[in-house]
Backbone atoms as SQL, in Angstrom:
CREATE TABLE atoms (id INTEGER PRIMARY KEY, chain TEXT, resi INTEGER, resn TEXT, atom TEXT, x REAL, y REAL, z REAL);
INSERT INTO atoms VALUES
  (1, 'A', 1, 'UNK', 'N', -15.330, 2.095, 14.027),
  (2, 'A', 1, 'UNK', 'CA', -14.009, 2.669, 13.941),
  (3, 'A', 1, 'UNK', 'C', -13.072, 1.679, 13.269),
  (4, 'A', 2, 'UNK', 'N', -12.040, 2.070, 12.551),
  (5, 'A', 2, 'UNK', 'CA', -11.137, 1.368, 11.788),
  (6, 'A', 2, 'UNK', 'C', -9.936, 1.437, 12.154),
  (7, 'A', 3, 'UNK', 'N', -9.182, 0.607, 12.579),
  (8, 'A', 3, 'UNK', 'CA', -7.714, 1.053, 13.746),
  (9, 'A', 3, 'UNK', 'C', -6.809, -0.035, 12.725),
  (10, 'A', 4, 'UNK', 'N', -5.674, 0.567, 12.635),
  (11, 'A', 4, 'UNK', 'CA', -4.733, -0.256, 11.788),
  (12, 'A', 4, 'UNK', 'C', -3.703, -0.624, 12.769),
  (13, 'A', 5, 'UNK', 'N', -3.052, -1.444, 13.002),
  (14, 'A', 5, 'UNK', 'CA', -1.955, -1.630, 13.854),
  (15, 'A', 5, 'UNK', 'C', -0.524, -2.122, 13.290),
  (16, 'A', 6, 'UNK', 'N', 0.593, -1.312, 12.961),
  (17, 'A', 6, 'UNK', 'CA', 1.832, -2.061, 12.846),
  (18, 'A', 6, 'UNK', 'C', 1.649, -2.330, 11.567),
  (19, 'A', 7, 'UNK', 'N', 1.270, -1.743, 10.609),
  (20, 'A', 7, 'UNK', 'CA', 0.989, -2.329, 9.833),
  (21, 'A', 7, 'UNK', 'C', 1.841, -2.801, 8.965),
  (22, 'A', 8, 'UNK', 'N', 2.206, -4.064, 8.164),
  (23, 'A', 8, 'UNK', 'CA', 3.333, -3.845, 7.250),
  (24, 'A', 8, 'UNK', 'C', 2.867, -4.596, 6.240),
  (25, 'A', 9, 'UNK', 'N', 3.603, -4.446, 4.876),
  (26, 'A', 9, 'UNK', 'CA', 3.348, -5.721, 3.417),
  (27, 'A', 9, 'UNK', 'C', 4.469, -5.432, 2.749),
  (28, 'A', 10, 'UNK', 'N', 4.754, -6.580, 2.119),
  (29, 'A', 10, 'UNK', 'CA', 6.037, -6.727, 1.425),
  (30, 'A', 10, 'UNK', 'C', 5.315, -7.514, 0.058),
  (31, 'A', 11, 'UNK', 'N', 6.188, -7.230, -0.708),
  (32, 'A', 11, 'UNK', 'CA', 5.900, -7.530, -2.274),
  (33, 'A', 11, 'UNK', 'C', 7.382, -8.021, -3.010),
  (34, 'A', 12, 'UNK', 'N', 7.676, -9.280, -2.553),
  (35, 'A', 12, 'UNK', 'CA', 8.731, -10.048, -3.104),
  (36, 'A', 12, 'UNK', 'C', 9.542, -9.761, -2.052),
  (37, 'A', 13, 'UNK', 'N', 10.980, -9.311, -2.203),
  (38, 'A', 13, 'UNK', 'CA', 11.774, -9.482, -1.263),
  (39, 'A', 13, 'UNK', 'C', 11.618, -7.562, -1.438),
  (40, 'A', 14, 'UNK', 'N', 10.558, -6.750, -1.766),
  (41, 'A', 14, 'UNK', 'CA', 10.709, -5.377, -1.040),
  (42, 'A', 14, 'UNK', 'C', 9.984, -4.531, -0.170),
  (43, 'A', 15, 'UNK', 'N', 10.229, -4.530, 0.773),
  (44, 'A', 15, 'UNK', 'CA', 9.238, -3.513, 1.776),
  (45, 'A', 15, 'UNK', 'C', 7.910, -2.564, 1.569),
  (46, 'A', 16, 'UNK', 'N', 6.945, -2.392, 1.143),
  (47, 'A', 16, 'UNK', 'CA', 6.030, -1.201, 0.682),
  (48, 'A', 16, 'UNK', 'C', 6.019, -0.083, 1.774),
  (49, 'A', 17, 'UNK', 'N', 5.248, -0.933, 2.930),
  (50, 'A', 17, 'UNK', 'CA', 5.657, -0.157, 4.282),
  (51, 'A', 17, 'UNK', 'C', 5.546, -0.840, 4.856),
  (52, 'A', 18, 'UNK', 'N', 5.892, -0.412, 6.508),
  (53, 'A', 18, 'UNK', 'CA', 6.050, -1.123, 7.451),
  (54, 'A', 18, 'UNK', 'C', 5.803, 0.133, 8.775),
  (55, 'A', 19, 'UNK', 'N', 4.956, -0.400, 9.979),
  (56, 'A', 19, 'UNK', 'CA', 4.778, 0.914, 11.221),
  (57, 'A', 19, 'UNK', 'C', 3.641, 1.401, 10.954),
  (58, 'A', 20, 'UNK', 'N', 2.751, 1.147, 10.513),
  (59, 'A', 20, 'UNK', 'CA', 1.584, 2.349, 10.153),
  (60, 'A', 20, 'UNK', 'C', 0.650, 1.723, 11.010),
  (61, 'A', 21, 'UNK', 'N', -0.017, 2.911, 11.330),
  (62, 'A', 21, 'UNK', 'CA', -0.501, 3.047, 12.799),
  (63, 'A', 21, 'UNK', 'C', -1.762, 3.785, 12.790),
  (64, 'A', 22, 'UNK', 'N', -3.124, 4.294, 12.719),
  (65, 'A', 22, 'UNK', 'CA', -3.983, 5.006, 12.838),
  (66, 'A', 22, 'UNK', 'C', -5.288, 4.593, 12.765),
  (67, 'A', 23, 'UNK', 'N', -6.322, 5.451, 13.395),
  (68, 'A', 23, 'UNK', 'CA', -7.570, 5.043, 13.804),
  (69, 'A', 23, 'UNK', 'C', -8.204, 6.529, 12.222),
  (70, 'A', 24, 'UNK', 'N', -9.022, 5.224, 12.136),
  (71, 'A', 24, 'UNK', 'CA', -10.720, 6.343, 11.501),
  (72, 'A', 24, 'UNK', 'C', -11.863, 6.190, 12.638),
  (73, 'A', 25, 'UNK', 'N', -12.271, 7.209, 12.540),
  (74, 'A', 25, 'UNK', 'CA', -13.423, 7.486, 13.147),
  (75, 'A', 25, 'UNK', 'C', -14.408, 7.357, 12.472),
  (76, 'A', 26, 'UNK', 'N', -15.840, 6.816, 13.113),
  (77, 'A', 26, 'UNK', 'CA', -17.292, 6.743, 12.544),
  (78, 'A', 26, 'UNK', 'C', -17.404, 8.655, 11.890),
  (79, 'A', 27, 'UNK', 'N', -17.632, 8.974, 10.824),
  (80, 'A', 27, 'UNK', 'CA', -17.980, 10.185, 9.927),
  (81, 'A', 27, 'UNK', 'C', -16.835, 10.776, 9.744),
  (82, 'A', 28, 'UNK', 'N', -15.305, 10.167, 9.567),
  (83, 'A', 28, 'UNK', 'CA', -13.983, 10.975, 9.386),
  (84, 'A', 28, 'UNK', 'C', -13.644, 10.340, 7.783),
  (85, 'A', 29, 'UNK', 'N', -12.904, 11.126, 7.365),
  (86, 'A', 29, 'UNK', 'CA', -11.784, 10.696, 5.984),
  (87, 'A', 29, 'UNK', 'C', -10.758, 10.154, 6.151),
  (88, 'A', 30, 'UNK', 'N', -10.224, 9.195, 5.034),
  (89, 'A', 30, 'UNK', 'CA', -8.936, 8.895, 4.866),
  (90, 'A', 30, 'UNK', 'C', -8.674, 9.512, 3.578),
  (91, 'A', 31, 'UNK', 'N', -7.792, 10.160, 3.431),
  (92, 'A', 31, 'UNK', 'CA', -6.968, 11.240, 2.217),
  (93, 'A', 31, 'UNK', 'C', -5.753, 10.152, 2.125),
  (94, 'A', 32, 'UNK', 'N', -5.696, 9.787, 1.065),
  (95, 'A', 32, 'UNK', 'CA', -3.945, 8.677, 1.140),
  (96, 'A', 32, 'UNK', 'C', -3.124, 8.870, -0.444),
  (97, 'A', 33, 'UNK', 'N', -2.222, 9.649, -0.396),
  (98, 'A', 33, 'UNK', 'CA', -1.397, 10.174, -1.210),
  (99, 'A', 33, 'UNK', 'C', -0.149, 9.534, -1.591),
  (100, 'A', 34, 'UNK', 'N', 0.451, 9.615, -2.530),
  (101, 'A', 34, 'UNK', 'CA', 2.035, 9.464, -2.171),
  (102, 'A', 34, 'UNK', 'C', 2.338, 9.211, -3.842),
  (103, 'A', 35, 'UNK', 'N', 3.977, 8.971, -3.934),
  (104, 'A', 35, 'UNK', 'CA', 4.392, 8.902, -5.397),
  (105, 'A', 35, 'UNK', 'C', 3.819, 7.600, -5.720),
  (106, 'A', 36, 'UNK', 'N', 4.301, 7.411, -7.274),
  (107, 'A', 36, 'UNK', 'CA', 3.668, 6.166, -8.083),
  (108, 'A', 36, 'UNK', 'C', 4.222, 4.757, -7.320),
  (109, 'A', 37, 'UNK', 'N', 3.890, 3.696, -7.188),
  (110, 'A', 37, 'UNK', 'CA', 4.748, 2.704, -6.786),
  (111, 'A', 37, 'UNK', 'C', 4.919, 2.382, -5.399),
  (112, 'A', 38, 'UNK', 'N', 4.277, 3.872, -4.476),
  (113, 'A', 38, 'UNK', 'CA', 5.045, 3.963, -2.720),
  (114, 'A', 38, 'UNK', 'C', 4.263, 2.804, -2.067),
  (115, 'A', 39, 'UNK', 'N', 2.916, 2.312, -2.597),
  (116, 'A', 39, 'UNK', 'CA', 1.911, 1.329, -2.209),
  (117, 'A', 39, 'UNK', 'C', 1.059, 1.601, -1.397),
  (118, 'A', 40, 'UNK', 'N', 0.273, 2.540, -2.207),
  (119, 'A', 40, 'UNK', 'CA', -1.208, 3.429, -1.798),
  (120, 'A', 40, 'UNK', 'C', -2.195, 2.404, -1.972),
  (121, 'A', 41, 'UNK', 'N', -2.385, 1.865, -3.104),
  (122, 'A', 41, 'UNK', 'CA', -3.040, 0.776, -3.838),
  (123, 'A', 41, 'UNK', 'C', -2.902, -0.671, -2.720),
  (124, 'A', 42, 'UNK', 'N', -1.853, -0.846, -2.026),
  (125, 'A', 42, 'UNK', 'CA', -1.452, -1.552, -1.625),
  (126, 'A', 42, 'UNK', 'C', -2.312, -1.998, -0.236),
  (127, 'A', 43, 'UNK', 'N', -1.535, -0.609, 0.338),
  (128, 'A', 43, 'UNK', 'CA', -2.221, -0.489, 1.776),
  (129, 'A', 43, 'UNK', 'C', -4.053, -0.539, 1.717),
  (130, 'A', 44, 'UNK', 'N', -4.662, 0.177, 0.772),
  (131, 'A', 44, 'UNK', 'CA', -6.285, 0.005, 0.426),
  (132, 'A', 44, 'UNK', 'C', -6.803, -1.426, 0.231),
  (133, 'A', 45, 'UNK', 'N', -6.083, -2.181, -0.508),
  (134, 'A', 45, 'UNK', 'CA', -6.296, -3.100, -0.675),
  (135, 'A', 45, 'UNK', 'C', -5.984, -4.547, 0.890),
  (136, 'A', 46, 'UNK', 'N', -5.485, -3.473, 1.672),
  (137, 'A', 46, 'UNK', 'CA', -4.978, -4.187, 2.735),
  (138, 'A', 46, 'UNK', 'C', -5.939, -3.976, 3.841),
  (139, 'A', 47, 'UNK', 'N', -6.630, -2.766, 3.681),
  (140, 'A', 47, 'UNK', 'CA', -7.419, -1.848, 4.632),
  (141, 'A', 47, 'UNK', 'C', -8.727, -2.809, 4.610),
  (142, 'A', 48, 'UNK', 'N', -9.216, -3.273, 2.835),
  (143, 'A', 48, 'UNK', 'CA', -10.389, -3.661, 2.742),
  (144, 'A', 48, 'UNK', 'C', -9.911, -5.416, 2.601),
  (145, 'A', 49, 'UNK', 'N', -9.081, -5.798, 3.023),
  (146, 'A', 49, 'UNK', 'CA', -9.127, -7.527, 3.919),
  (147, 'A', 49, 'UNK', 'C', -8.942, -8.118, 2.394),
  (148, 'A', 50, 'UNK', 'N', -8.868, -7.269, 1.262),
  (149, 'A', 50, 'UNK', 'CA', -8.433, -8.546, -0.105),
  (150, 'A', 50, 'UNK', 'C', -7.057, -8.926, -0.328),
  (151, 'A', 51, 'UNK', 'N', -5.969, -8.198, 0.856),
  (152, 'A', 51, 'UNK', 'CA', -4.509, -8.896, 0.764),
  (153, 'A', 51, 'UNK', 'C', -4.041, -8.758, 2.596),
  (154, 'A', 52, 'UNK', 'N', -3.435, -9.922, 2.925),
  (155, 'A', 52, 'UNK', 'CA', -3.134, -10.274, 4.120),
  (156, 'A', 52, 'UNK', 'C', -1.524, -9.656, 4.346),
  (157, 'A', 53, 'UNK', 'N', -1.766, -8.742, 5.182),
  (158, 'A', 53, 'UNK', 'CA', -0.528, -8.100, 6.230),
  (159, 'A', 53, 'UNK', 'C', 0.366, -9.136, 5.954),
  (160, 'A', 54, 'UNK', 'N', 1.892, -8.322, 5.851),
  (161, 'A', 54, 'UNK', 'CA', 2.688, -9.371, 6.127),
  (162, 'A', 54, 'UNK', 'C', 2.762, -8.852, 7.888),
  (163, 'A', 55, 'UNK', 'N', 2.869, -8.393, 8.196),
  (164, 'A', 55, 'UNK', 'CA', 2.907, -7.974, 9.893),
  (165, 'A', 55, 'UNK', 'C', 1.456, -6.889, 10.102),
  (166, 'A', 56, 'UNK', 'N', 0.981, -7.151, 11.512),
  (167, 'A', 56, 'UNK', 'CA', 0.528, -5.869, 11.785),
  (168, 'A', 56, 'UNK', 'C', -1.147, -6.613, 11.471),
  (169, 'A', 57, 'UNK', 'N', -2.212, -5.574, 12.315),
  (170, 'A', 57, 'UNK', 'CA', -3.847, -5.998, 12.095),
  (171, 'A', 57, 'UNK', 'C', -3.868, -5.038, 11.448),
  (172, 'A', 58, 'UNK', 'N', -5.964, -5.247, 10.885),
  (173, 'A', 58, 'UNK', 'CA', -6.668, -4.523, 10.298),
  (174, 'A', 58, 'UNK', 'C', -8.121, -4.516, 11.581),
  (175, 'A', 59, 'UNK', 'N', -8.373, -4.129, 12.294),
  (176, 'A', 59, 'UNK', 'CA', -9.620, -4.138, 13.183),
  (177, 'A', 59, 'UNK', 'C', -11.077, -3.010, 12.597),
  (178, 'A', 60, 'UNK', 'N', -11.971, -3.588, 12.726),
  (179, 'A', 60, 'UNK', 'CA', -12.759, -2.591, 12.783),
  (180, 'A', 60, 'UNK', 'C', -14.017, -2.855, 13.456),
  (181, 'A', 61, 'UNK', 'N', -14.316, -2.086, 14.290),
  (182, 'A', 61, 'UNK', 'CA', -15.059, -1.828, 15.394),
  (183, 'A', 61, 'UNK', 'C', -15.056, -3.250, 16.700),
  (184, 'A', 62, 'UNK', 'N', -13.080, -2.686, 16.779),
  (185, 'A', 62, 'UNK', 'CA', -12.741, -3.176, 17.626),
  (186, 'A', 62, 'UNK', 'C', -12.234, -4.620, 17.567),
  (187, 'A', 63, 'UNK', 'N', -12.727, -5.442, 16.616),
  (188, 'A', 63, 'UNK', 'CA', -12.348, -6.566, 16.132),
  (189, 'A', 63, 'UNK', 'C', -11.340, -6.908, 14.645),
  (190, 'A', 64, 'UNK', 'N', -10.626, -8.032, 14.968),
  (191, 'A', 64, 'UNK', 'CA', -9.799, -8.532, 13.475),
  (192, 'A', 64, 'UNK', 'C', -10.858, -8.134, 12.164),
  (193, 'A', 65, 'UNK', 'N', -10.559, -7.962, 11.461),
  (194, 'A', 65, 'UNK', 'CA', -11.545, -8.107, 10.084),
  (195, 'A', 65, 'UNK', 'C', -11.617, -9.250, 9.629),
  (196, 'A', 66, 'UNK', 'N', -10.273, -10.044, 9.682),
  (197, 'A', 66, 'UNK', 'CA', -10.044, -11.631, 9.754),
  (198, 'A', 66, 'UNK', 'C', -10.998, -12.462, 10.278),
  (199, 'A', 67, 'UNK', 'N', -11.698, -11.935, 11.440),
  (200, 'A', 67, 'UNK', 'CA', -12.747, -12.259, 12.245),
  (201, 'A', 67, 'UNK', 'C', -13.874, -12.639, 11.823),
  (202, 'A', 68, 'UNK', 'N', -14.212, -11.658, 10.818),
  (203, 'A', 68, 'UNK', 'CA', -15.190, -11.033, 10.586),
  (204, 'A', 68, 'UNK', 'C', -15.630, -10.263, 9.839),
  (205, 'A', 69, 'UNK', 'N', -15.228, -11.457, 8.742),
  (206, 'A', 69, 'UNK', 'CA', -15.429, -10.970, 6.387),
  (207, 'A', 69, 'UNK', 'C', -16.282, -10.417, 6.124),
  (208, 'A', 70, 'UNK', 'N', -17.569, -11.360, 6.613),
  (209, 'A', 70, 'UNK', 'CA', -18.596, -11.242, 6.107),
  (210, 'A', 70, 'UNK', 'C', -19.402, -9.973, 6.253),
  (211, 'A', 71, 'UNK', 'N', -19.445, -9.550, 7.883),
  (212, 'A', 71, 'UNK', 'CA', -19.933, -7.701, 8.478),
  (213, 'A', 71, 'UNK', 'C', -19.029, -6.890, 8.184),
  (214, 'A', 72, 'UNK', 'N', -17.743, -7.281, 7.635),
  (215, 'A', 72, 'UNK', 'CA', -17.186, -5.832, 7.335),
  (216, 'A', 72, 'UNK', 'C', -17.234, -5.553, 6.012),
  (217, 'A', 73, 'UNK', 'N', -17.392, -6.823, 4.794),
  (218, 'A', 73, 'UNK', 'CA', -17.357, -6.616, 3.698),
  (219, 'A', 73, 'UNK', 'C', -18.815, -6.262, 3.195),
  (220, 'A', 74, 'UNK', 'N', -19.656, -6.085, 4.338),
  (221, 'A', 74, 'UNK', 'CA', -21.832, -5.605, 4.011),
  (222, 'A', 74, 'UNK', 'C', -21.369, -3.769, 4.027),
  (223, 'A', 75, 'UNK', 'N', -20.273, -3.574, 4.994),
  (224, 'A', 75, 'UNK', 'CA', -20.414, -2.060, 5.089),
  (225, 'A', 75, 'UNK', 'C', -19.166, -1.449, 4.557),
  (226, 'A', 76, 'UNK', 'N', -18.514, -2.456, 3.911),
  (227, 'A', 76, 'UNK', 'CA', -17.255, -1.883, 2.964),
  (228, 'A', 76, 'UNK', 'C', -17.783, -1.544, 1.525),
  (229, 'A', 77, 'UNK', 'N', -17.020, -0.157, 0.887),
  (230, 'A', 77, 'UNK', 'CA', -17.370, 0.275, 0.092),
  (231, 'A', 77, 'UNK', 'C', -15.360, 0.316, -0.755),
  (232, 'A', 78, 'UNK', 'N', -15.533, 0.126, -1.570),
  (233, 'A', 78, 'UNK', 'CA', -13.627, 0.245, -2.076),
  (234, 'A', 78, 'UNK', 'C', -14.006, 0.189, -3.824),
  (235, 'A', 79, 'UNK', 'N', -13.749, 1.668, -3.734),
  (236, 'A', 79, 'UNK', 'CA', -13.672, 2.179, -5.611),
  (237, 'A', 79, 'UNK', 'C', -12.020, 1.879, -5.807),
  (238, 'A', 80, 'UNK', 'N', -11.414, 1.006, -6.459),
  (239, 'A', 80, 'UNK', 'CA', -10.060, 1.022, -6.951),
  (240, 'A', 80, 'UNK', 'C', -9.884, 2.309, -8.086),
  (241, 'A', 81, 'UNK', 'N', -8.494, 2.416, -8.732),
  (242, 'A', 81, 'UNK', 'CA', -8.157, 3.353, -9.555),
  (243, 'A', 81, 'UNK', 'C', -8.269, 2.644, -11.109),
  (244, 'A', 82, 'UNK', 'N', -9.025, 1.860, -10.949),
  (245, 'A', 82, 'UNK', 'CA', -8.646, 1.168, -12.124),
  (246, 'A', 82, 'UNK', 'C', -10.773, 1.101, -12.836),
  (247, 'A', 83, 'UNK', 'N', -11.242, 1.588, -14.520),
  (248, 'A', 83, 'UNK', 'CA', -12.577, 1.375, -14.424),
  (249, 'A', 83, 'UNK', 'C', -13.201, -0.299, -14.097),
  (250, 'A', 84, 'UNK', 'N', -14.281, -0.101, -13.351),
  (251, 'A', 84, 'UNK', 'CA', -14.869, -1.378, -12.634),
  (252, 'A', 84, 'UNK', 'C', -15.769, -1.696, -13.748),
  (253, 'A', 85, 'UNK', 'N', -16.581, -0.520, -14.581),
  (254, 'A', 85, 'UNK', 'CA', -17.769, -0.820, -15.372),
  (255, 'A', 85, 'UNK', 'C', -17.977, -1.612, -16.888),
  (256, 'A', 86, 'UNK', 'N', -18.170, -2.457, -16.677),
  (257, 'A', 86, 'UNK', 'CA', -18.592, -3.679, -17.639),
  (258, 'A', 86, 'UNK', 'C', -19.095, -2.824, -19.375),
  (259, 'A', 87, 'UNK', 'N', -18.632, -2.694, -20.169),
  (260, 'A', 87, 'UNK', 'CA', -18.772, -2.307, -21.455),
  (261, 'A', 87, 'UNK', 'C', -20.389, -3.024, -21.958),
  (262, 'A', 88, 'UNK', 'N', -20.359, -4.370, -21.517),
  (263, 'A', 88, 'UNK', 'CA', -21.256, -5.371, -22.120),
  (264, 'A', 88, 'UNK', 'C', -22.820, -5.336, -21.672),
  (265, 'A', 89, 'UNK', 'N', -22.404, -4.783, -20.266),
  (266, 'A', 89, 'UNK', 'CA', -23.661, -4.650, -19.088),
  (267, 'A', 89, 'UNK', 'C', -24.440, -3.051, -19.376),
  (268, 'A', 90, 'UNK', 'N', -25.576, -3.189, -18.937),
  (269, 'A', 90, 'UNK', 'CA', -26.233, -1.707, -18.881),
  (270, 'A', 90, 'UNK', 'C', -25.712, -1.209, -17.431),
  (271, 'A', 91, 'UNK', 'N', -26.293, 0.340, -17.067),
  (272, 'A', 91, 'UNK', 'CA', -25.599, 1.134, -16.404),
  (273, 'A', 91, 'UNK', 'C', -26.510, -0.069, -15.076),
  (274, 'A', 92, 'UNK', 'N', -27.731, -0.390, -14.949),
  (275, 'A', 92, 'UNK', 'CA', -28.029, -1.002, -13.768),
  (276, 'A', 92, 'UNK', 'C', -27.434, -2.206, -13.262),
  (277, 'A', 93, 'UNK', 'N', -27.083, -3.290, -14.730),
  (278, 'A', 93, 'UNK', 'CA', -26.498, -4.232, -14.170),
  (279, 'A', 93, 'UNK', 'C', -24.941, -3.982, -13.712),
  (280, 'A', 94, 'UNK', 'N', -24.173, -2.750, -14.346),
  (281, 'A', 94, 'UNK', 'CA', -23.327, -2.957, -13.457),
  (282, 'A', 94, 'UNK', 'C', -23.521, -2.448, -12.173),
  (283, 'A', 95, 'UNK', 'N', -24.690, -1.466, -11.768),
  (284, 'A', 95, 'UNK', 'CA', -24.612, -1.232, -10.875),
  (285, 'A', 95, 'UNK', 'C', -24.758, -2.596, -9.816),
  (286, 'A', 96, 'UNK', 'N', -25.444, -3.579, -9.933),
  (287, 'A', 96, 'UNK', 'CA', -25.831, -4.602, -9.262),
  (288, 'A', 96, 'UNK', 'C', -24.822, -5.695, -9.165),
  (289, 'A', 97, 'UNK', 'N', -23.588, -5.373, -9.809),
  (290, 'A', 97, 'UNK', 'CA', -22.592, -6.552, -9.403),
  (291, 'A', 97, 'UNK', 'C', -21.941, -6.027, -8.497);
């Protein structure tokens, strides 16, 4: 399970969010929407432990993720919006980075 607590991040002197609060469940979705800029990108990137809360945890299965890089980043999966695939590489080697 993935439980967010309080969550907040700031980006210079401006707020993205702040209060966010919710559990995933083992076989549930996260759907995460919003206008350009609101810090969708933000919070994902916050979810999967590559930018540190300014307030607030990230737990999953019950523990900090802070805790515990290494087991959450074996069963983390995080497609960004941006292409990942290497022009230079064949389709396997990028699959393998």
């Amino acid at each position: 399970m993935l439980e967010v607590i309080n969550l907040q991040c700031t980006r210079g002197d401006r707020c993205l969010f702040s209060g966010i609060g919710f559990t995933v469940g083992e076989g549930e979705l996260l759907h995460l929407y919003g206008h350009n800029g609101s810090g969708k990108t933000t919070l994902m990137r916050t979810l999967c432990g590559l930018i540190t809360p300014t307030d607030g945890e990230v737990r999953w299965k019950g523990l900090p993720i802070r805790k515990q890089r290494d087991e959450y980043a074996a069963e983390l999966l995080y497609l960004g919006h941006k292409n990942g695939l290497k022009d230079d590489l064949t389709g396997v080697e990028n699959l393998l980075i």
